[in-house]
Structure formats: C-alpha cells, structure tokens
mmCIF file as gemmi writes it, N, C-alpha and C atoms, coordinates in Angstrom:
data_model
loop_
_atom_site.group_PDB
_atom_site.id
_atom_site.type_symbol
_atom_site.label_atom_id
_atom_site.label_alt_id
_atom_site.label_comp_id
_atom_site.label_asym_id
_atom_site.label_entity_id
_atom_site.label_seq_id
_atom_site.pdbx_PDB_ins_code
_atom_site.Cartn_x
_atom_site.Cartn_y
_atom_site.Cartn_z
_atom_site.occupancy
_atom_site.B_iso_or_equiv
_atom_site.pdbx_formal_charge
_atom_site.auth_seq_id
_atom_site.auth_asym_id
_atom_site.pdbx_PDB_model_num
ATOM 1 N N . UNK Axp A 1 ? -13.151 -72.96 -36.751 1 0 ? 1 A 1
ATOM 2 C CA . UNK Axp A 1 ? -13.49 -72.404 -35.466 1 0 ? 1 A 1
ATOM 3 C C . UNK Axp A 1 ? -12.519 -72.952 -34.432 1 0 ? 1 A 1
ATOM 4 N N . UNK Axp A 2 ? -12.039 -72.233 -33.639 1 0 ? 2 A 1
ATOM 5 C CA . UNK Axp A 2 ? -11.456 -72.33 -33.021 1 0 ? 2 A 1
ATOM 6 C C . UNK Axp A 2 ? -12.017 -72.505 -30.884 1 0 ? 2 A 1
ATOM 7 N N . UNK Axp A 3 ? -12.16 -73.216 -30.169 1 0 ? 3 A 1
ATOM 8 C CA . UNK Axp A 3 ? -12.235 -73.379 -28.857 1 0 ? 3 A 1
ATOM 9 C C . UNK Axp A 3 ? -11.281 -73.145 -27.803 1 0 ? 3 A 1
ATOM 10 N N . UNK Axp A 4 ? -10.908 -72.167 -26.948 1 0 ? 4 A 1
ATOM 11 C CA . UNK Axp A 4 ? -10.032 -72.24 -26.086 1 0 ? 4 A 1
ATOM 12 C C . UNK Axp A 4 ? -10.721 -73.154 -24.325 1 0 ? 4 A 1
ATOM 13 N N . UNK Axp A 5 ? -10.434 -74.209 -23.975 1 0 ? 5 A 1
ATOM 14 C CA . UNK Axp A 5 ? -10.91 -75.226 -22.956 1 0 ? 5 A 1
ATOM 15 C C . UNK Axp A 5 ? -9.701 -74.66 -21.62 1 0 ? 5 A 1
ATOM 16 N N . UNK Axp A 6 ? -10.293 -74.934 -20.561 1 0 ? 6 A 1
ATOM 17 C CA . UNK Axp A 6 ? -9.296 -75.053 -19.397 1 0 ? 6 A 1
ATOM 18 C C . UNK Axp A 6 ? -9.7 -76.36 -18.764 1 0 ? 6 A 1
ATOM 19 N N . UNK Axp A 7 ? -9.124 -76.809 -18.184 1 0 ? 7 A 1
ATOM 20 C CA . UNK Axp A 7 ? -9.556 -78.489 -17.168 1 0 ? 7 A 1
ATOM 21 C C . UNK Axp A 7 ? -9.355 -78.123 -16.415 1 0 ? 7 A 1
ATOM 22 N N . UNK Axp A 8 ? -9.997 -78.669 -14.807 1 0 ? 8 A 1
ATOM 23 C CA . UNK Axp A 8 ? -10.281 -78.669 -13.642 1 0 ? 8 A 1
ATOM 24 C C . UNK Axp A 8 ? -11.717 -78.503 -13.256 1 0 ? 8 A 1
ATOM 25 N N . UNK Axp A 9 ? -12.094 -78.9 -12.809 1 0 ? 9 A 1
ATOM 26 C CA . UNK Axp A 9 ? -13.292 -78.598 -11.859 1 0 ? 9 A 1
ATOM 27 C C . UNK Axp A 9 ? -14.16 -77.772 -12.325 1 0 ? 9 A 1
ATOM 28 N N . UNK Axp A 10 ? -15.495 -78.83 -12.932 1 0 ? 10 A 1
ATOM 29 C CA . UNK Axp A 10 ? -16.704 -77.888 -14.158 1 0 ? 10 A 1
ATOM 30 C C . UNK Axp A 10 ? -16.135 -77.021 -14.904 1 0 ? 10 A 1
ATOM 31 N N . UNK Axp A 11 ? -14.96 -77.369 -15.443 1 0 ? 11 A 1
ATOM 32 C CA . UNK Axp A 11 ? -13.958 -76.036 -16.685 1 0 ? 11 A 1
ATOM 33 C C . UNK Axp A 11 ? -14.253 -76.953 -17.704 1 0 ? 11 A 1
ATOM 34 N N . UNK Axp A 12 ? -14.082 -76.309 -18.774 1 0 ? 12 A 1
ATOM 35 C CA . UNK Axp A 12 ? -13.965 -77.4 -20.149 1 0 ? 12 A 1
ATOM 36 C C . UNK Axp A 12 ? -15.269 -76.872 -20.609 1 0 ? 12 A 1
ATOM 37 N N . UNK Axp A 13 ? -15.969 -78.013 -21.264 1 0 ? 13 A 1
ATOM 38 C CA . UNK Axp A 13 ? -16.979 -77.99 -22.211 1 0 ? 13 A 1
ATOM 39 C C . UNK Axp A 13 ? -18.011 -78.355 -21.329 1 0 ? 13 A 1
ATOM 40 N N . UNK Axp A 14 ? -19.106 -77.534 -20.554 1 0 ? 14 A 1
ATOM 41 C CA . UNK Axp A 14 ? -20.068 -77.662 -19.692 1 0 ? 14 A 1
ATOM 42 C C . UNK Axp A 14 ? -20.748 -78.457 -19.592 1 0 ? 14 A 1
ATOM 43 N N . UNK Axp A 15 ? -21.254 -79.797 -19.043 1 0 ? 15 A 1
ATOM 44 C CA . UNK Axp A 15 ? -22.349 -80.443 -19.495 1 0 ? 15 A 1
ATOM 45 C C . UNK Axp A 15 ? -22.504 -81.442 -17.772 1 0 ? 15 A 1
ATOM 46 N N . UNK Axp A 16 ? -23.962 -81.643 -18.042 1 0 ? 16 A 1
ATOM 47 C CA . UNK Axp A 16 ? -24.115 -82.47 -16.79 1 0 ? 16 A 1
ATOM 48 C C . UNK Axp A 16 ? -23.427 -83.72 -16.755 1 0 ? 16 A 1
ATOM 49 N N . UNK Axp A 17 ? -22.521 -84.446 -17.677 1 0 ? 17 A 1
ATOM 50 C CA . UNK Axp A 17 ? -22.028 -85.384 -16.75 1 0 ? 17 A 1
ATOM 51 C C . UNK Axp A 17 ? -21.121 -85.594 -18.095 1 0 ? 17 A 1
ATOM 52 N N . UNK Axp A 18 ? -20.207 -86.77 -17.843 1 0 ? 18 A 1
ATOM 53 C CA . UNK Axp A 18 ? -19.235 -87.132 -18.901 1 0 ? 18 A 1
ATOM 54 C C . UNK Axp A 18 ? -19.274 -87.406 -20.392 1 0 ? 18 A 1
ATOM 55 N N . UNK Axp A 19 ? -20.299 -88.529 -20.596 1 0 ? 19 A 1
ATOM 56 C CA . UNK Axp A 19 ? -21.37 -88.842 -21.871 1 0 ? 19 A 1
ATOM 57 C C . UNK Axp A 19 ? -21.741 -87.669 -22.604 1 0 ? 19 A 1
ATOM 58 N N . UNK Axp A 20 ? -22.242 -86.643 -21.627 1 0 ? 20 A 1
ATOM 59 C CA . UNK Axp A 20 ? -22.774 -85.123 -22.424 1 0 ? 20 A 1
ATOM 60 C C . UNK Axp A 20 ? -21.668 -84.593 -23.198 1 0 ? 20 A 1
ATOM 61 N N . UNK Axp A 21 ? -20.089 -84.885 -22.259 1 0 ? 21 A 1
ATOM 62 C CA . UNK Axp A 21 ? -19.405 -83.748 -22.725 1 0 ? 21 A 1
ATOM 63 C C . UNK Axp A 21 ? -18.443 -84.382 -23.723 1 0 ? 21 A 1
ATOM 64 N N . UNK Axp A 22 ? -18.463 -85.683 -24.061 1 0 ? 22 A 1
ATOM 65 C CA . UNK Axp A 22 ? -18.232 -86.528 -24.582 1 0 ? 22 A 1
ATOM 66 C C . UNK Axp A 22 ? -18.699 -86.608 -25.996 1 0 ? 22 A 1
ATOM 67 N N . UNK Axp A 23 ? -19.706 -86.248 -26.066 1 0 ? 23 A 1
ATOM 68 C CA . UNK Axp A 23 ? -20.749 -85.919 -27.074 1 0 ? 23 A 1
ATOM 69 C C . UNK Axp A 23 ? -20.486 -84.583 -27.414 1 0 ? 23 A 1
ATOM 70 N N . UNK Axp A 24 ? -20.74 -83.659 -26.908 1 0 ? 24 A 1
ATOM 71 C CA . UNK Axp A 24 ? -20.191 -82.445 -27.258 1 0 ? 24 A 1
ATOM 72 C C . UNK Axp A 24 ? -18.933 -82.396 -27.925 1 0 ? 24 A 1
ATOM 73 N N . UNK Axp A 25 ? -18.185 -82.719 -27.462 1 0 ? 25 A 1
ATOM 74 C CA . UNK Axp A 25 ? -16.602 -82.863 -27.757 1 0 ? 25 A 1
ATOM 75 C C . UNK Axp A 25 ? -16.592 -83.51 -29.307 1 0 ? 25 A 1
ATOM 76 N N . UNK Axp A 26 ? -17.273 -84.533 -29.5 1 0 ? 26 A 1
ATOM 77 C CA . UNK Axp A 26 ? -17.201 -85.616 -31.189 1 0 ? 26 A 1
ATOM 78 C C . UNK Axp A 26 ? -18.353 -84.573 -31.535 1 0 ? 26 A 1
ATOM 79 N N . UNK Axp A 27 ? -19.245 -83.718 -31.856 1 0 ? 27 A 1
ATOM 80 C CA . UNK Axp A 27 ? -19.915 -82.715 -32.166 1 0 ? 27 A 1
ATOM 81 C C . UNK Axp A 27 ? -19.355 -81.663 -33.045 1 0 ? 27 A 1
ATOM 82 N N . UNK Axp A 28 ? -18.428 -80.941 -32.152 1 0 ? 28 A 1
ATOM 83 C CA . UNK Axp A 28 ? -17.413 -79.863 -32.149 1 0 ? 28 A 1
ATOM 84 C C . UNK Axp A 28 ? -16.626 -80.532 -33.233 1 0 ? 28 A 1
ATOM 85 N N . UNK Axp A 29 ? -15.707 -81.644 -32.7 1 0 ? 29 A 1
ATOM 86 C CA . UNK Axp A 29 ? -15.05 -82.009 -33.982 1 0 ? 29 A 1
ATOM 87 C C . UNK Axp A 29 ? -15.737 -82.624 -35.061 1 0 ? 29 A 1
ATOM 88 N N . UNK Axp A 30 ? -16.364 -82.908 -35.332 1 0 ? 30 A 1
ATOM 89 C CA . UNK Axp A 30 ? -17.309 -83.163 -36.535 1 0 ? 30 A 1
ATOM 90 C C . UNK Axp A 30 ? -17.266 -81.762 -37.378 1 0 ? 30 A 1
ATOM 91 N N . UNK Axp A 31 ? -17.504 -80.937 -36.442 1 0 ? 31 A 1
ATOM 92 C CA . UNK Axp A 31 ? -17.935 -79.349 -37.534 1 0 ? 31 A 1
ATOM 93 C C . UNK Axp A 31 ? -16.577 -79.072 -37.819 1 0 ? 31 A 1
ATOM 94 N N . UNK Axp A 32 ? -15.614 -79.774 -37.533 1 0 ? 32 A 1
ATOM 95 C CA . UNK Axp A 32 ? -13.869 -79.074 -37.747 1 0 ? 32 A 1
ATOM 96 C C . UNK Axp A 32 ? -13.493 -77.837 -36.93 1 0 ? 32 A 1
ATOM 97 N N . UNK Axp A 33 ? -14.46 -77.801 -35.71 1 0 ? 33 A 1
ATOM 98 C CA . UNK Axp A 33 ? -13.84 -77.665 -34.397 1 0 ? 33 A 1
ATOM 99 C C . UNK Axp A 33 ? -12.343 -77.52 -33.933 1 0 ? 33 A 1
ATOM 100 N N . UNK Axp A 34 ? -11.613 -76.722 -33.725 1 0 ? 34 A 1
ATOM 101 C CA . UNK Axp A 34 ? -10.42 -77.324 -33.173 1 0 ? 34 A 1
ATOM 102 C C . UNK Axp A 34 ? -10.529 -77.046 -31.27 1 0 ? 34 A 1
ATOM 103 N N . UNK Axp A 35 ? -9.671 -77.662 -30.345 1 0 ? 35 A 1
ATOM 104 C CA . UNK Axp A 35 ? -10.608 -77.828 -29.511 1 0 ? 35 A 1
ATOM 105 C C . UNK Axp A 35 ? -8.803 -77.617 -28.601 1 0 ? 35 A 1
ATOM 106 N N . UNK Axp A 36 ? -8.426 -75.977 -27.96 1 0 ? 36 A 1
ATOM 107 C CA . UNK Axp A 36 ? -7.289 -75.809 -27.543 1 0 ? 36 A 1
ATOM 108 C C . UNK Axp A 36 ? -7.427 -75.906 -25.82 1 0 ? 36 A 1
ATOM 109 N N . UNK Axp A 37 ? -6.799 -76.608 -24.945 1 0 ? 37 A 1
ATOM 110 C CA . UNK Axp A 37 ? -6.534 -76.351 -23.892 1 0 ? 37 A 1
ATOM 111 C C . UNK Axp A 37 ? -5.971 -75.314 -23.436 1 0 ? 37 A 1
ATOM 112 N N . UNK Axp A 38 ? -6.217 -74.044 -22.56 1 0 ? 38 A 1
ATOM 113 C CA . UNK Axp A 38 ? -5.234 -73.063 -21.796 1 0 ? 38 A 1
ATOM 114 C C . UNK Axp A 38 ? -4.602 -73.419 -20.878 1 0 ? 38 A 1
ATOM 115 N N . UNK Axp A 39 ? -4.864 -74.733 -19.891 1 0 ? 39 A 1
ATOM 116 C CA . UNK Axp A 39 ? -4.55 -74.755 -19.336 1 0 ? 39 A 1
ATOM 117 C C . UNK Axp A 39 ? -3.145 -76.031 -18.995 1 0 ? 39 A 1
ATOM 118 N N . UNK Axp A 40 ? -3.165 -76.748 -19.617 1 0 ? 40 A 1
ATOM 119 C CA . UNK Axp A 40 ? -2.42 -77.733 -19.818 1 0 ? 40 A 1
ATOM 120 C C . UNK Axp A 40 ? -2.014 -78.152 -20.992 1 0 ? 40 A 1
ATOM 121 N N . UNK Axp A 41 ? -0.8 -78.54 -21.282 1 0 ? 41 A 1
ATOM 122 C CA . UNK Axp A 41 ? -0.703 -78.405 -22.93 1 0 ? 41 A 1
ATOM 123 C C . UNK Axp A 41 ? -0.956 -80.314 -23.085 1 0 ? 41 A 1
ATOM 124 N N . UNK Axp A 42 ? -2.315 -80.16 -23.822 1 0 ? 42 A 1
ATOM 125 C CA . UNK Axp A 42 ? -2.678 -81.485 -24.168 1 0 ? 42 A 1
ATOM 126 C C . UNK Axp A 42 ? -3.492 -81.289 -25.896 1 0 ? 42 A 1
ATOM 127 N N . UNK Axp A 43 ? -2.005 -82.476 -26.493 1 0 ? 43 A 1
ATOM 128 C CA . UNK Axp A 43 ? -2.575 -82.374 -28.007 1 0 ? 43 A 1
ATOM 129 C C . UNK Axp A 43 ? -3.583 -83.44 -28.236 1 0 ? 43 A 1
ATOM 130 N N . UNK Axp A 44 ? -4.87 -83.646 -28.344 1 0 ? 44 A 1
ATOM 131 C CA . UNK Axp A 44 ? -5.442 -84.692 -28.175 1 0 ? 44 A 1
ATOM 132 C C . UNK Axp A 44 ? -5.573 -85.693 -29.143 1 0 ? 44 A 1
ATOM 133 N N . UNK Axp A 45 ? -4.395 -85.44 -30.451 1 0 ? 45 A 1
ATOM 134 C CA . UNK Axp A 45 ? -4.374 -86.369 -31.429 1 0 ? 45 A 1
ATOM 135 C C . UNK Axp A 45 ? -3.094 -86.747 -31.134 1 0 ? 45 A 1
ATOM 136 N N . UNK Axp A 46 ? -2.18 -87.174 -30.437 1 0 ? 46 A 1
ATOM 137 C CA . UNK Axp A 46 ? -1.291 -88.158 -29.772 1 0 ? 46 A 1
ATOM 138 C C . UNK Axp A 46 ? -2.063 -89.032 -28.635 1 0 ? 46 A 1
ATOM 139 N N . UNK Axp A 47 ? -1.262 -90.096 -28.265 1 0 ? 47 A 1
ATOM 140 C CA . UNK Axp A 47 ? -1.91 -90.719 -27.366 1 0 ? 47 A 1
ATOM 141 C C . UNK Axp A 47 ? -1.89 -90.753 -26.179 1 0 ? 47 A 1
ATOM 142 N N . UNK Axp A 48 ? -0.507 -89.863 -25.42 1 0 ? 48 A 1
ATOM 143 C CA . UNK Axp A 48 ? -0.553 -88.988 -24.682 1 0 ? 48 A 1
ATOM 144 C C . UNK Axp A 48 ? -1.496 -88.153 -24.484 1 0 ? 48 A 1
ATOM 145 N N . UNK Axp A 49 ? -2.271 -87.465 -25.061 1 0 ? 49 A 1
ATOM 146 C CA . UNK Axp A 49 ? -2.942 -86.638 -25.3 1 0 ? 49 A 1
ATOM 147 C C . UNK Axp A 49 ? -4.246 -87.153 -24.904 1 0 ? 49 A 1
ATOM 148 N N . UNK Axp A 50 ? -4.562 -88.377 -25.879 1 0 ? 50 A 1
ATOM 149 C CA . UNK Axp A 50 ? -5.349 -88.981 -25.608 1 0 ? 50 A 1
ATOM 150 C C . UNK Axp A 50 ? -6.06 -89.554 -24.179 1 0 ? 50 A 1
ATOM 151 N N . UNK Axp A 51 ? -5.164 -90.194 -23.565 1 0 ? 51 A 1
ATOM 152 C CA . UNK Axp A 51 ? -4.881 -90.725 -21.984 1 0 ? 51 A 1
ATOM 153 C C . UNK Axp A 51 ? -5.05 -89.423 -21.237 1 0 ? 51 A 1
ATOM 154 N N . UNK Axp A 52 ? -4.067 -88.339 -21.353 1 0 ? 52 A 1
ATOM 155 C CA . UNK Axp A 52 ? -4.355 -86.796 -20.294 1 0 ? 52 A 1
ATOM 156 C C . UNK Axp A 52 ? -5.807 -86.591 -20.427 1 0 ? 52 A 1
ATOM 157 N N . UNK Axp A 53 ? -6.22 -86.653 -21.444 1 0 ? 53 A 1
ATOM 158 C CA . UNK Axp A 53 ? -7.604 -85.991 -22.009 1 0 ? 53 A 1
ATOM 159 C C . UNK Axp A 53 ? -8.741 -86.25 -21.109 1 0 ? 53 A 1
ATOM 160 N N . UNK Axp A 54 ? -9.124 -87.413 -21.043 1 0 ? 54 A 1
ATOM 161 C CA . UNK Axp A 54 ? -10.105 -88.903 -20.516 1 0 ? 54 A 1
ATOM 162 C C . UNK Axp A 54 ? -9.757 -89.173 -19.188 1 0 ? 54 A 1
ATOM 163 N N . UNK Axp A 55 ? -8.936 -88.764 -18.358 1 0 ? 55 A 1
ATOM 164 C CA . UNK Axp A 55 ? -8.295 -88.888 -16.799 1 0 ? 55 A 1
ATOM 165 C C . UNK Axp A 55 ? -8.836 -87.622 -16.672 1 0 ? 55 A 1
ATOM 166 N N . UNK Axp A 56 ? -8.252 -86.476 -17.307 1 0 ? 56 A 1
ATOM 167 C CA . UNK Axp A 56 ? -8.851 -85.187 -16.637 1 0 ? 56 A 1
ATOM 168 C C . UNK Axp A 56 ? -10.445 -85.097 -16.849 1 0 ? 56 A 1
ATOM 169 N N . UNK Axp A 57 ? -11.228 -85.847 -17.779 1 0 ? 57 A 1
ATOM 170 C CA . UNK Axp A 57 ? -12.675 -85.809 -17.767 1 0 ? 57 A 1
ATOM 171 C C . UNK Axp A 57 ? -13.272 -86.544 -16.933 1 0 ? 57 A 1
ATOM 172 N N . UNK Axp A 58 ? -12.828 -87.594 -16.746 1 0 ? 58 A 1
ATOM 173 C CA . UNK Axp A 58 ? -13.079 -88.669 -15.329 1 0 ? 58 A 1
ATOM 174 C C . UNK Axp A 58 ? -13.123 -87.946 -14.229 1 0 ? 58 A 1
ATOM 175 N N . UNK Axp A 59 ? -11.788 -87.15 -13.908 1 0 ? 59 A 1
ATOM 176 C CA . UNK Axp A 59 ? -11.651 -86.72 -12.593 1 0 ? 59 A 1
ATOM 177 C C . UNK Axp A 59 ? -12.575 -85.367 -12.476 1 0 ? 59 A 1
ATOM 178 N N . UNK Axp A 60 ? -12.924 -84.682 -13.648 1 0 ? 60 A 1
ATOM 179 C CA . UNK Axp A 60 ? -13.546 -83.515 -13.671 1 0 ? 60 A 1
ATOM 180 C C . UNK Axp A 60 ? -15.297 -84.218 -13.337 1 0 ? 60 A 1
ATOM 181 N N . UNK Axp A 61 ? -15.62 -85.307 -13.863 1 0 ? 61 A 1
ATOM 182 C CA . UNK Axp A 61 ? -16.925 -86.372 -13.543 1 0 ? 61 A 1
ATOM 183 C C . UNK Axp A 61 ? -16.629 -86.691 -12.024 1 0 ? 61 A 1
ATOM 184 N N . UNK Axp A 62 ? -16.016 -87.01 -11.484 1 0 ? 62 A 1
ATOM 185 C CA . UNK Axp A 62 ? -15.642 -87.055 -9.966 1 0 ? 62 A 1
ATOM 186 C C . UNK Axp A 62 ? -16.089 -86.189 -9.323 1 0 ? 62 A 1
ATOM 187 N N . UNK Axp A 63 ? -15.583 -84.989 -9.487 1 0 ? 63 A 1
ATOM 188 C CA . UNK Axp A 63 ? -15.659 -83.31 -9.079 1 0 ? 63 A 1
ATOM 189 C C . UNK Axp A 63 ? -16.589 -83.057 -8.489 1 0 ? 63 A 1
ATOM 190 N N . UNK Axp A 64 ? -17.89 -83.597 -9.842 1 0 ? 64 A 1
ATOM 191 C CA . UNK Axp A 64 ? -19.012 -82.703 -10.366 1 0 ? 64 A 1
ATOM 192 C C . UNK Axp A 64 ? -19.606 -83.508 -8.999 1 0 ? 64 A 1
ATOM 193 N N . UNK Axp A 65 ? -20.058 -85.165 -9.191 1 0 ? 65 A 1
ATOM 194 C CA . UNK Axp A 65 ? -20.912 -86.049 -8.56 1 0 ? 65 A 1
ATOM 195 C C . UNK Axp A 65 ? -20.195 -85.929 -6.887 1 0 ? 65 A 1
ATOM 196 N N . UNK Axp A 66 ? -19.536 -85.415 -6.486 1 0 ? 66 A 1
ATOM 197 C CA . UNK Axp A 66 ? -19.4 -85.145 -5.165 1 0 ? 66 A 1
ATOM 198 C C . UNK Axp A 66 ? -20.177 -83.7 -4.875 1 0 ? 66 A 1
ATOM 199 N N . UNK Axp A 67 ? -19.518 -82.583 -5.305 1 0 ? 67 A 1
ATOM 200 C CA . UNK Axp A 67 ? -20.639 -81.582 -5.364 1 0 ? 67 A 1
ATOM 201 C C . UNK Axp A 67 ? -21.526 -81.97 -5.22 1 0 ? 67 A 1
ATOM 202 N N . UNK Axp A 68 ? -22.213 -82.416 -5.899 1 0 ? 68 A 1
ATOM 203 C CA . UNK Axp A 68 ? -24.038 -82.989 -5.777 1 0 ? 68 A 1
ATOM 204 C C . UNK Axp A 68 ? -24.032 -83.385 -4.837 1 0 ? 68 A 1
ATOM 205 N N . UNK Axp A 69 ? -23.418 -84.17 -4.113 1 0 ? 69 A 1
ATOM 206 C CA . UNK Axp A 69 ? -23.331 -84.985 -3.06 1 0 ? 69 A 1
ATOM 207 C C . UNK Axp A 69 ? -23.217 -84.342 -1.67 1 0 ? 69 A 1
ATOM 208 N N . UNK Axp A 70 ? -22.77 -83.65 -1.723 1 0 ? 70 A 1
ATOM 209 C CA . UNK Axp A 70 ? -22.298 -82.428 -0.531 1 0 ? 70 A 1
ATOM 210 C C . UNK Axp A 70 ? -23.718 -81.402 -0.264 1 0 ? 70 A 1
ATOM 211 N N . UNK Axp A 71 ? -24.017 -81.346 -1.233 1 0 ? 71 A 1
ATOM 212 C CA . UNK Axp A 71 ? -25.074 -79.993 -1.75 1 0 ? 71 A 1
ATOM 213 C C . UNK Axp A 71 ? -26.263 -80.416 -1.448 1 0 ? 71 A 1
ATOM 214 N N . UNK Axp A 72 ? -26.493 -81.987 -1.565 1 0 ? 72 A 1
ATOM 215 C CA . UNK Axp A 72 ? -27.826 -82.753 -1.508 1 0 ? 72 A 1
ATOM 216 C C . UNK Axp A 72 ? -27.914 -82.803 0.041 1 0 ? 72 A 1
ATOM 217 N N . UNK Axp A 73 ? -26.813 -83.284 0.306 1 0 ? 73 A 1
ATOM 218 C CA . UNK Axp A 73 ? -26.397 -83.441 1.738 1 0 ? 73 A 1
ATOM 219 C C . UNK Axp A 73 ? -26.536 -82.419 2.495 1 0 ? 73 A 1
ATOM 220 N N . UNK Axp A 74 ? -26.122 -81.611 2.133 1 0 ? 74 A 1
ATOM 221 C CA . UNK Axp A 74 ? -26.028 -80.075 3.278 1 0 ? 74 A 1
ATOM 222 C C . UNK Axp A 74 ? -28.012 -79.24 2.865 1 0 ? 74 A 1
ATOM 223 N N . UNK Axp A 75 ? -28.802 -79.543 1.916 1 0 ? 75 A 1
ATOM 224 C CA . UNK Axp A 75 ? -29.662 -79.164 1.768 1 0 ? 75 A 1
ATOM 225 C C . UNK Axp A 75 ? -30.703 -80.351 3.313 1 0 ? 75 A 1
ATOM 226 N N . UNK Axp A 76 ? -30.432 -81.777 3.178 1 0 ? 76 A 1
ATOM 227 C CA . UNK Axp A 76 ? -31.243 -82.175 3.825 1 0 ? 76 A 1
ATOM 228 C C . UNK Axp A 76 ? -30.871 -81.685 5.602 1 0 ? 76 A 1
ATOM 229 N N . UNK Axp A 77 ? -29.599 -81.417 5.891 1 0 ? 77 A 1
ATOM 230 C CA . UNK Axp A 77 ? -29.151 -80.878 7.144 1 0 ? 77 A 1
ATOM 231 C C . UNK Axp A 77 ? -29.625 -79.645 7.632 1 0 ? 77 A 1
ATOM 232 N N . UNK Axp A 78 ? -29.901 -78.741 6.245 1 0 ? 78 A 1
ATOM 233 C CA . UNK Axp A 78 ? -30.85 -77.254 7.12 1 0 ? 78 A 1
ATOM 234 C C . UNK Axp A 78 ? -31.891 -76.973 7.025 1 0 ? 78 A 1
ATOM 235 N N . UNK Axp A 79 ? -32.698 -78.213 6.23 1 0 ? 79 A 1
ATOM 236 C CA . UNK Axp A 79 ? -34.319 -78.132 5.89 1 0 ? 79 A 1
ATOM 237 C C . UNK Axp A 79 ? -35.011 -78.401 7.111 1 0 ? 79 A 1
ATOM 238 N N . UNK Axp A 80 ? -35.496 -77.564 7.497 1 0 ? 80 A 1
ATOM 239 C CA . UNK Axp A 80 ? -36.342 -77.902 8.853 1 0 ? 80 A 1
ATOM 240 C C . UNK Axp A 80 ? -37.307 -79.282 8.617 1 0 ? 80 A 1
C-alpha cells in the first residue's frame, strides 16, 4: 500500500497531536505501508530524512496547539 502525505499545517497523517501521529505513522509501517511525501522530497530511511521528518511534525504540533489557542481565545471574546 502505498500513502501519498503533504507537510504543513494539519497536512500529513491527521491526528490530534504528535504521539497520535507518531503512532499512526509506526502502524502504517508495520502493515508495509510505504509512506510518500508530495510535498517535499523526504526519504525517511536516511537520516536526513529522518531529522526533516520530526522538525516538520514538531512544527506541524506547533501549528495545531496555537490554533487551539486562538480559537479558545477568540470563543471566550464573543461569548456574551
């Protein structure tokens, strides 16, 4: 089976937070998954690959927990 992934901002493999998608990800490859980026060419069995991989999931975990943050925020600002 084959996966086509993009990175950036809630792209990739959906999940509420890093751990989830983390899990997902060793899941997928367990079943012999192969797991292709469109958007950046990252082979994730180099260590290059490795390092791009885990920065763009961090920063995509960044993303997410500000959203929330904004959203939580802007909900308590128009609740009467």
């Amino acid at each position: 089976m084959l996966i086509f992934l993009s990175h950036g901002p809630l792209q990739g493999l959906r999940a509420i937070n890093l751990m989830r998608r983390l899990y997902n990800k060793a899941r997928l490859k367990k079943c012999g998954t192969r797991i292709v980026y469109v958007t950046v060419d990252i082979n994730p069995e180099s260590d290059e690959g490795f390092i791009l991989d885990s920065v763009s999931e961090m920063m995509d975990e960044l993303y997410s927990r500000q959203v929330s943050k904004d959203t939580k925020r802007s909900l308590l600002l128009t609740t009467p």
